[in-house]
N, C-alpha and C positions, 0 to 999 in steps of 0.2 A: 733228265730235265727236271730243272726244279719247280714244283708246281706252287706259285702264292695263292694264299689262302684271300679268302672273297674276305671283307674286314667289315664288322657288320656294327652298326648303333642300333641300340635298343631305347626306345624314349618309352615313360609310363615305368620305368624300371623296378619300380618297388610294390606296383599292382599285383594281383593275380597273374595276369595274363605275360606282363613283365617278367617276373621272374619265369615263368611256365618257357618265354621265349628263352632269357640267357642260359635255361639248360638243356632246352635245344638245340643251341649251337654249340654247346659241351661236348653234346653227345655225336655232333655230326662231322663227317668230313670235310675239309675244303672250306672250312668257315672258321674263324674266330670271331669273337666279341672283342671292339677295341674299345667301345665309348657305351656309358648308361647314362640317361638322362632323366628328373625329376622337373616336378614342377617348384617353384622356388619356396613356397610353403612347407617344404617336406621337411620332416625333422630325419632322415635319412640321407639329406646331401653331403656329403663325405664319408660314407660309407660304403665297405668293399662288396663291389654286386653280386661276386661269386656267392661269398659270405650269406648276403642275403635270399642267394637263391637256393640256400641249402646245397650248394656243389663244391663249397670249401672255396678261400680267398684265392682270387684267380688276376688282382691287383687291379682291376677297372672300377675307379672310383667314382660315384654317381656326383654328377655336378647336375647346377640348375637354368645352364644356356646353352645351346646348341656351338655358340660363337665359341665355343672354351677348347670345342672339339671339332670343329668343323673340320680341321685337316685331318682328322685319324680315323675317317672312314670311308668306302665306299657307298654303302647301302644301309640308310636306316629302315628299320622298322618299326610301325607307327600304329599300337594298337589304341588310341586312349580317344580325346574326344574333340569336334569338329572345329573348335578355336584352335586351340591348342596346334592340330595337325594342321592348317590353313601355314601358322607362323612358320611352323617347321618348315612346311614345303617351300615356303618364300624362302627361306634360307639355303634348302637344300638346292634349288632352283639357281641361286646367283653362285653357288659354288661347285655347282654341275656334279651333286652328289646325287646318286640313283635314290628311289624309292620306294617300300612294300608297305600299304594301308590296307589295314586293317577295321578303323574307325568306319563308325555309322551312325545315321543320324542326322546327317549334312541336307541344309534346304537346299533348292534350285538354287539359290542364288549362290553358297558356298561352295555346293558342288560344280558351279561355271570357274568358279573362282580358282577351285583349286586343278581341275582339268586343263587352265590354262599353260600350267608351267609343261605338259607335256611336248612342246615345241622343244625345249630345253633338256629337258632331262627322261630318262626313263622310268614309266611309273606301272607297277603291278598294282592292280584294286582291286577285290574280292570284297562281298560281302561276307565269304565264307570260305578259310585257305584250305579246309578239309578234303583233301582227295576224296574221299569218299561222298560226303556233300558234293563235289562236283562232277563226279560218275552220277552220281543221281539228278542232278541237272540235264548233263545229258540223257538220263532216262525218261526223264519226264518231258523232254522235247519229243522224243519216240514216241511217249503214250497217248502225246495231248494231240499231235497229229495222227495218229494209228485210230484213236478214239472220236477224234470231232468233236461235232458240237452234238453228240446222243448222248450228253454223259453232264452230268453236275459237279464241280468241284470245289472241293471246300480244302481249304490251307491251315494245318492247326500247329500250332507252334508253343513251345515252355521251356522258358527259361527260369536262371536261380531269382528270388527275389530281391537281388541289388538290379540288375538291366533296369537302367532307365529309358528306354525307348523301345515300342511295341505299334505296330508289331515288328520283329526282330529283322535285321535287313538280308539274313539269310530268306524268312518267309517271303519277304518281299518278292525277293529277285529270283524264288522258284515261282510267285505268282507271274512275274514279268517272263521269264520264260516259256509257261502255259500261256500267256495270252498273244504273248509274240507269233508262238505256233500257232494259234489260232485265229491271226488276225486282228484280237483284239486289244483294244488300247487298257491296260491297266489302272490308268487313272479314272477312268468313266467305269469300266464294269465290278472294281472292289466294291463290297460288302466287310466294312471291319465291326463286325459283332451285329448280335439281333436282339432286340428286347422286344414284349408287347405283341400285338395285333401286325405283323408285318406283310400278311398276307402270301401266297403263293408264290414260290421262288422262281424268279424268272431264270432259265437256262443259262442266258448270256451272264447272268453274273461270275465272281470268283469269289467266295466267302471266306474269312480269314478268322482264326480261333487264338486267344493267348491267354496264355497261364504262365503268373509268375508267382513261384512256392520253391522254399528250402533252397537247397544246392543243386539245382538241377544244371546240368551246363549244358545240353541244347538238346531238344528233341523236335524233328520235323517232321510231318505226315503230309503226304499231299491223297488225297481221295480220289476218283475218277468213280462214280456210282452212276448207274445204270438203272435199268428196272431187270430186277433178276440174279445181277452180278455189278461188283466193280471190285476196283485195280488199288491197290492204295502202296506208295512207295514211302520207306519210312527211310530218315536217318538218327541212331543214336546216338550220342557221345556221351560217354564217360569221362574223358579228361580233355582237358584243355589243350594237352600234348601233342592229340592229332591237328587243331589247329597251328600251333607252333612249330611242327613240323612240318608242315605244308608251305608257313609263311617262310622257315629259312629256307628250302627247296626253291621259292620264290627268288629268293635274295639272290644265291647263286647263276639263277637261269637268267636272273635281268646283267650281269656282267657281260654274259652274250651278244647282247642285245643295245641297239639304238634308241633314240631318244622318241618315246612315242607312251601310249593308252595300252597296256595288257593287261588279262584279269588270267586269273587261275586255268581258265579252259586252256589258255594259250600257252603255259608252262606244263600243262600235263597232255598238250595236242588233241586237246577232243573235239576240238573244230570240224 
């Protein structure tokens, strides 16, 4: 039996995280790179994507509209930024091409906006495609009910200094996960940062730390302190790789799948 390969776009093509994607799907099974996309500013649009990811000319030529490529792929991948990925999804939406985002940063209002093409199409959303990040999700759903409300927790997070938006949407949504476990609504009990006279910490809060220095590409602690002892769950990264790995894993697993809202739990079944 002949097996087709899942055919993947990469939009942001010539970022970091871009290229980090098209060689991840170099290196993986079951996938190909049909289509790279830039933004039309780019002095890189005509340029071969392999070429530029460092994996040698692989013949997928970065163009600057979605419309140029729209037939040549199943599932884009959309790590860049909340305009940008909004247009995409309107696109991907009318031409019932699948979806993995990456992007962070989206108001309420964007994010209604772009949640809505899921009648339509299939969308995987992660703030963080990191297998590991999301074993640790699940851990911290364990800790924050195993723990309760006897325990303080503080969210610290450091990224490299280009991230323009803090705190990072990984910190975010392990805050929203401890507070889920615990009942509480995340918009009312963050704390992002302390200065001054702030007075005694109230239990019910969740406090959130960011550090943006050098090339740091993601570091997460979540804390659980006590009097006596606490629990603190960390994730590293070193490369960008594990997230790019994670999102093509993503890619392939939404071909499975109907037209609907999944995030990373749902592709690695930690449900």
């Amino acid at each position: 039996m002949t097996i087709i390969a899942t055919k993947i776009a990469v939009t942001g093509a010539a970022g970091r995280m871009g290229k980090t994607l098209i060689e991840a799907i170099s290196n993986a099974e079951g996938v190909e790179l049909t289509a790279a996309l830039e933004s039309a500013e780019s002095s890189l649009i005509g340029a071969d994507a392999g070429e530029l990811a460092g994996i040698g000319k692989n013949g997928v030529v970065i163009v600057d509209d979605i419309n140029k490529v729209i037939n040549d792929f199943d599932v884009m991948i959309d790590f860049t930024v909340p305009a940008a990925t909004l247009a995409n999804a309107a696109a991907c939406a009318a031409a019932s091409k699948k979806m993995v985002i990456g992007t962070t940063g989206f108001t309420e209002q964007q994010k209604d906006q772009l949640l809505a093409h899921q009648e339509k199409i299939s969308i995987c959303m992660a703030a963080n495609f990191s297998v590991g990040v999301n074993l640790c999700f699940k851990l911290l759903d364990m800790a924050a009910r195993t723990l309760g409300d006897d325990v303080d927790i503080e969210v610290y997070e450091a990224h490299h200094r280009h991230k323009v938006d803090a705190p990072s949407g990984t910190a975010l949504r392990m805050g929203e996960v401890v507070a889920d476990a615990l009942g509480r609504d995340l918009s009312t009990c963050a704390v992002y940062g302390r200065e001054g006279q702030t007075g005694a910490r109230d239990r019910e809060t969740i406090g959130f730390a960011t550090v943006r220095a050098g090339d740091i590409v993601g570091d997460h602690t979540v804390m659980f302190a006590a009097d006596g002892e606490r629990v603190e769950i960390t994730h590293k990264a070193s490369s960008r790789m594990s997230f790019a790995r994670g999102a093509v894993r993503a890619a392939a697993w939404l071909m499975l799948n109907e037209s609907g809202l999944y995030d990373m739990q749902d592709v690695l079944a930690l449900r």
